[in-house]
C-alpha positions as CSV (number, residue, x, y, z in Angstrom):
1,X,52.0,104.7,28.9
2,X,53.1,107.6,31.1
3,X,54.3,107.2,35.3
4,X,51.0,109.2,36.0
5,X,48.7,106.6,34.4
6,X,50.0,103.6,35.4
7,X,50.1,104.9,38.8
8,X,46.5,105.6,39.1
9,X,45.1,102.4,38.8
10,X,47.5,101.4,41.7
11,X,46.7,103.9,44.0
12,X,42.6,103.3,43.1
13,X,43.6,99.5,44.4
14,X,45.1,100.8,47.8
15,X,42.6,102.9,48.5
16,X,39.6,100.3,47.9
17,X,39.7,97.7,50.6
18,X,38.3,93.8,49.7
19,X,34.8,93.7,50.6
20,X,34.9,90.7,53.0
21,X,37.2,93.3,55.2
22,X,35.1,96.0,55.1
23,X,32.1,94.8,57.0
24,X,35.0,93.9,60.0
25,X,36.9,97.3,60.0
26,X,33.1,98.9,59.9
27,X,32.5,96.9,62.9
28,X,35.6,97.7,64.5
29,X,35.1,101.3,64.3
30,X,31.8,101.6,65.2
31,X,32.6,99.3,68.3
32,X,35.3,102.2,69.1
33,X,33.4,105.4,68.5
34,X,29.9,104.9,70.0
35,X,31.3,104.9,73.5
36,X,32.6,108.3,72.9
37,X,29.6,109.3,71.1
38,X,27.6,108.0,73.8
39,X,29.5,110.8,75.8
40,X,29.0,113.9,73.7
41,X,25.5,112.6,73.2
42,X,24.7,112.0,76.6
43,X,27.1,115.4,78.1
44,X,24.8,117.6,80.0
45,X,26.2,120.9,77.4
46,X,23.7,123.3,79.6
47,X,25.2,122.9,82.7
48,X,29.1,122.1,82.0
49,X,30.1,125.6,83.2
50,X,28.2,124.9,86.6
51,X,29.9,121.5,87.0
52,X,33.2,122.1,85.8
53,X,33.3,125.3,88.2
54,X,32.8,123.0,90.6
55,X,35.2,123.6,93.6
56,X,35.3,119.7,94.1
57,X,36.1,119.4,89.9
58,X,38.2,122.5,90.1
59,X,40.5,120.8,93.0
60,X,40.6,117.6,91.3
61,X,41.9,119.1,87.8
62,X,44.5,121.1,89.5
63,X,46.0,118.5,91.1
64,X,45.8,116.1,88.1
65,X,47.4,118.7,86.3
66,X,50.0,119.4,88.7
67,X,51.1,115.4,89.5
68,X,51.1,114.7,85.6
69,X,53.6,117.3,85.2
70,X,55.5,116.5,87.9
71,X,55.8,113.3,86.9
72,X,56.5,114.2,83.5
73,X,59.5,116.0,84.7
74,X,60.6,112.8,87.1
75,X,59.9,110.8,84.3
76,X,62.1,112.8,82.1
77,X,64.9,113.5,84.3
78,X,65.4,109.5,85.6
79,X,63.8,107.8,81.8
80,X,66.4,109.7,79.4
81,X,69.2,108.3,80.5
82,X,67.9,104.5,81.0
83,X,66.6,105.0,77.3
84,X,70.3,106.0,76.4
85,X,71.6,102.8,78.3
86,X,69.2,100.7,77.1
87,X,70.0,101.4,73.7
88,X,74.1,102.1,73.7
89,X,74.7,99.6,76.7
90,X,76.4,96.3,75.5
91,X,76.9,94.9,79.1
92,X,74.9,91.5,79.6
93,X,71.3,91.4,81.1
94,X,70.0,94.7,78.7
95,X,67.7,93.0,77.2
96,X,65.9,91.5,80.8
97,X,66.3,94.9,82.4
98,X,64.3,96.1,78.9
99,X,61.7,94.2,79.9
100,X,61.4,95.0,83.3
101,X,61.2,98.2,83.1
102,X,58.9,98.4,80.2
103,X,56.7,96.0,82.5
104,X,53.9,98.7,83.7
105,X,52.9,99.1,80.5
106,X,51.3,95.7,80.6
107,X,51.3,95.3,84.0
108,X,47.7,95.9,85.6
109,X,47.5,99.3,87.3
110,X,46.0,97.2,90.8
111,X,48.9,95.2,90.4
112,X,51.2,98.2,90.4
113,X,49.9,100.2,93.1
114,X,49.8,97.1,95.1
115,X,53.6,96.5,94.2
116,X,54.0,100.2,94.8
117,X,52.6,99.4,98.3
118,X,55.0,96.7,98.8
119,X,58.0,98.5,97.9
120,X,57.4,102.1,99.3
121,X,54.3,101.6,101.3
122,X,54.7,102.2,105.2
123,X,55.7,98.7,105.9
124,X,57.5,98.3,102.5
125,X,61.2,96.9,101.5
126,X,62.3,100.6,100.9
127,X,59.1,102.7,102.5
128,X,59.9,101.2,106.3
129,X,63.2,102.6,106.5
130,X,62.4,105.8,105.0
131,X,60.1,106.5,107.3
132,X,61.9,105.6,110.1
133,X,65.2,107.1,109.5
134,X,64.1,109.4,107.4
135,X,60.6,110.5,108.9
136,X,59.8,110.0,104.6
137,X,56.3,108.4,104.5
138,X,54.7,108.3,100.7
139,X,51.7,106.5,100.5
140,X,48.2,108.6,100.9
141,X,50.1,111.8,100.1
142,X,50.6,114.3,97.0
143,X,54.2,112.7,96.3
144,X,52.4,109.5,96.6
145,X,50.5,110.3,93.8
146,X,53.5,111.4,91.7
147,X,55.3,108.1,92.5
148,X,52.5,106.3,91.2
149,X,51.3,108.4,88.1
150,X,55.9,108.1,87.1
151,X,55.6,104.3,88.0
152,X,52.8,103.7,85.1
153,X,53.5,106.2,82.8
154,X,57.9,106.7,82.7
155,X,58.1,103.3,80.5
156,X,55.8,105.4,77.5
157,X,58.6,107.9,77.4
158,X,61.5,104.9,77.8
159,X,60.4,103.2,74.7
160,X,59.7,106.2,72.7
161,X,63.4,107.7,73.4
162,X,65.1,104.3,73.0
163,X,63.6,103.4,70.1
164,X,64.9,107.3,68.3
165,X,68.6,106.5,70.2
166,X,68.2,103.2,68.5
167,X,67.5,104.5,64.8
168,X,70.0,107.3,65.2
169,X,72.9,105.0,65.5
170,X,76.3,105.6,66.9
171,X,77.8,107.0,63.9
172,X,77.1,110.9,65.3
173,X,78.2,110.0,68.6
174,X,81.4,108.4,67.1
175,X,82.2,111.2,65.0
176,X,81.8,113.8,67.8
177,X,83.7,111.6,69.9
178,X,86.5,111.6,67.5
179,X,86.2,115.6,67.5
180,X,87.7,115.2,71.1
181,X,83.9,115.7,72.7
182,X,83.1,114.3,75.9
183,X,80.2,111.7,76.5
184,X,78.2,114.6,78.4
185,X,79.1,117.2,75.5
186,X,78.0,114.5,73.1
187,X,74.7,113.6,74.5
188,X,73.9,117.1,75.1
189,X,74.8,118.4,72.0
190,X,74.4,115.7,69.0
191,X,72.1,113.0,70.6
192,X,69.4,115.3,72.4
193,X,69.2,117.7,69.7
194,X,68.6,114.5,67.3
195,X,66.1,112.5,69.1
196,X,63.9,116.0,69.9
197,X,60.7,115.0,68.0
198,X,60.8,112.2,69.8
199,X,61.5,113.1,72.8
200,X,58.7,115.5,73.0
201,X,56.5,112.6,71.5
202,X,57.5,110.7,74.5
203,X,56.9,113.2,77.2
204,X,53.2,114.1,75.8
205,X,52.3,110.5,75.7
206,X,53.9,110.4,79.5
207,X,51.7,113.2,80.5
208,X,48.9,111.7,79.4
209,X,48.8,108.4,80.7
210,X,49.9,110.3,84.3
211,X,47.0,112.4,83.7
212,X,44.3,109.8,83.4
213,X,46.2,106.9,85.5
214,X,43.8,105.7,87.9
215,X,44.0,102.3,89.6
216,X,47.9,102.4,90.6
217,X,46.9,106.1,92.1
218,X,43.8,105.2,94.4
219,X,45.9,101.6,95.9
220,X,48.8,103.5,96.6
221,X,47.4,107.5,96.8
222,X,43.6,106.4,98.2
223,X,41.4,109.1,97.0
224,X,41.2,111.9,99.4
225,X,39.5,115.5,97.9
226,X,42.0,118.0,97.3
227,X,45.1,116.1,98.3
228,X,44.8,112.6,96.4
229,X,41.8,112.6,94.3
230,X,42.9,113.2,90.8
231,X,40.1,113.5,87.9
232,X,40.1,110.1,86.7
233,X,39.2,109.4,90.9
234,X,36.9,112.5,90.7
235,X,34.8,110.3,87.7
236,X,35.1,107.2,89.7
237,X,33.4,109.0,92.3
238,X,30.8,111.5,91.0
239,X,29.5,108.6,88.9
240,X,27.8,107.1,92.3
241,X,26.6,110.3,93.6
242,X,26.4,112.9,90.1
243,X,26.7,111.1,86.7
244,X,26.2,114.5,85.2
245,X,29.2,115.5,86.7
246,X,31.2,112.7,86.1
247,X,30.2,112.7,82.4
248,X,31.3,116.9,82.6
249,X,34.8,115.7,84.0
250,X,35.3,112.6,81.6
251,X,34.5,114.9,78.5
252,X,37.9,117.2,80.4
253,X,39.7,114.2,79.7
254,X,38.4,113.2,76.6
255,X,39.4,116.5,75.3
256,X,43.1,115.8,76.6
257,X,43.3,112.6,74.4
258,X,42.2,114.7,71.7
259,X,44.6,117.5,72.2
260,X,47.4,114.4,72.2
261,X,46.8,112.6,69.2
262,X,46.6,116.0,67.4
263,X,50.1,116.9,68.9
264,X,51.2,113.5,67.6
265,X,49.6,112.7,64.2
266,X,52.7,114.3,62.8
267,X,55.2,111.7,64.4
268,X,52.7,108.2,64.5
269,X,49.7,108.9,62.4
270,X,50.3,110.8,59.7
271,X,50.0,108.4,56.4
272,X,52.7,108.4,54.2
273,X,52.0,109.5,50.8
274,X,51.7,107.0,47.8
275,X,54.8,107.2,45.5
């Protein structure tokens, strides 16, 4: 009997899935994909070009736009090098500070703005001194919005660039180092080029979590049109007053998450192919 034929059989088994799971996983998916069919169902199609013109919408997607990439950049600037330290450091306490810092991913976004409050707020352990010496005041503003959306969203791109420093290994780095290249020259020219995919994998899942934050942004932002109110606050809002339009701005979003996972499929879900 050839490879091909005694292959076949195996692959027909992966691909057909017991019975007593299939009922579950048919559960699980519906459970998943009616609320966003309810959406596209429910999306008033006739009058998305009047809503999304919108100069209330328009302001709102501007500035979510803006803040996510700003703190993108923040997050990109500050997160690659704690992802190098985290994984190349060997000084005690790595694996606490790991924790910590991955900590908003889990950590309620209420709980964060109110932290984010505490810290940099106006009579905050860092925020009262800035302010006074510094005439710095974050909270309700723009740059408060930033601080918040690179609070929830810098650990996605920590974990994903650790994680690539982690599987790369030190063996490039040693060899370059052995070449007589600096640590700088090293990172900049073996590591960076090596962890790229996912590096970009960890900025796009960054941006996206900025882009639809929500709860840390309105306790430490508020939600004020045009200087604070981002579209996930615009939704929050319009629902009470315009469900039409909030349904119009959450499809905006939906569509993001779409455009993401497509961007990603080739790192996270693309299925490896039966040998």
């Amino acid at each position: 009997m050839d490879r091909g034929s005694r292959t076949a059989p195996r692959r027909e088994a992966r691909q057909r899935a017991p019975w007593p799971l299939s009922v579950p996983a048919l559960v699980a998916a519906a459970f998943l994909l009616l609320p966003l069919a309810a959406v596209l169902l429910r999306a008033p199609w006739t009058g998305l070009p009047r809503l999304l013109s919108d100069s209330g919408a328009l302001d709102a997607l501007r500035l979510s736009l803006v803040c996510a990439t700003a703190a993108t950049a923040v997050s990109l600037v500050l997160g690659v090098p704690l992802a190098w330290a985290l994984a190349r450091s060997a000084l005690p306490g790595v694996r606490v500070l790991r924790a910590l810092v991955t900590l908003p991913l889990v950590l309620p976004p209420v709980v964060g703005g109110l932290a984010l409050l505490l810290a940099l707020g106006r009579r905050g352990v860092v925020g009262r001194p800035l302010e006074e010496h510094l005439g710095v005041s974050l909270p309700f503003t723009t740059t408060g919005v930033v601080v918040a959306e690179t609070f929830v969203a810098m650990p996605f791109l920590v974990v994903a660039v650790e994680g690539a420093i982690r599987s790369l290994g030190p063996g490039l780095e040693e060899a370059a180092a052995t070449l007589g290249a600096s640590r700088t020259a090293t990172f900049r020219r073996v590591t960076l080029p090596a962890i790229a995919p996912a590096l970009v994998a960890g900025a796009v899942l960054c941006w996206a979590r900025a882009l639809g934050e929500f709860g840390a942004t309105i306790m430490f932002a508020g939600n004020s049109p045009g200087r604070t109110q981002t579209m996930p606050l615009a939704v929050y809002l319009a629902l009470e007053t315009d469900p039409d339009a909030a349904v119009a701005l959450s499809l905006v979003l939906l569509a993001v998450a779409v455009a993401v996972l497509v961007l990603l499929r080739d790192r996270w879900l693309r299925v490896p192919a039966a040998s």
